[in-house]
C-alpha positions, -999 to 999 in steps of 0.1 A, spaced: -85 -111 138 -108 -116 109 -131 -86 97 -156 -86 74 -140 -78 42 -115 -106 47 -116 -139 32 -100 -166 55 -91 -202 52 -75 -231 75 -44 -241 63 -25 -267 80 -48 -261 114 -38 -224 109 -60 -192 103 -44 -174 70 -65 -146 48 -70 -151 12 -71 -114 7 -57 -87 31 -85 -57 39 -85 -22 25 -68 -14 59 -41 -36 55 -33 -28 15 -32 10 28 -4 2 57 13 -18 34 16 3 7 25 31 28 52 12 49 66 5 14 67 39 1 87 53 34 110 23 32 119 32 -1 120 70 1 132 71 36 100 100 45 80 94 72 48 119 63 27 97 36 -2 105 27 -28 81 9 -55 95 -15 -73 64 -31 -74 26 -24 -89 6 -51 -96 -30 -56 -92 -44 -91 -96 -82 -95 -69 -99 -77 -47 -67 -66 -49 -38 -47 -40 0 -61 -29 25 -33 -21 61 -44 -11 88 -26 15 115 -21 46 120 0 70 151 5 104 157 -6 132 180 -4 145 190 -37 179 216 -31 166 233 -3 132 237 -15 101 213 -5 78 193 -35 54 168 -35 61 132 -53 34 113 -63 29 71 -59 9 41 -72 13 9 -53 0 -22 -69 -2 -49 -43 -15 -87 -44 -46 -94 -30 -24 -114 -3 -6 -79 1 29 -83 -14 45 -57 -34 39 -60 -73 47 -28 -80 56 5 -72 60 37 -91 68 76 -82 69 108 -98 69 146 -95 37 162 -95 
């Protein structure tokens, strides 16, 4: 259903959104992060919009030998909501 921070169109007599919502970017980006980590706790700090892209940070937990630590991540998304980039580190 459209909301107001979405942008839709009709193409070919369907309903499709130009650019997915802060919402969506932030479920995206976090289904991506515990696809790729296998983790299920993420935890999202900041959702920005910069021109055409989303950027979703946030941390997630890990277990490093025994002994939990905290990764950070930056998802970059398309305004449209695909992956563009993702990147991880130790904080």
């Amino acid at each position: 259903m459209p909301s107001g921070t979405d942008i839709w169109a009709i193409v070919g007599g369907k309903l499709v959104a130009d650019k997915i919502s802060r919402e969506a970017a932030e479920q995206v980006a976090a289904d991506a992060v515990k696809k790729k980590k296998n983790t299920e706790k993420v935890d999202v700090a900041t959702v920005d919009e910069n021109d055409d892209e989303w950027v979703v940070r946030g941390t997630y937990p890990i277990d490093m030998e025994g002994h939990p630590w905290t990764e950070q991540f930056e998802v970059v998304l398309s305004s449209k909501g695909k992956v563009k980039s993702m990147d991880t580190s130790l904080l």
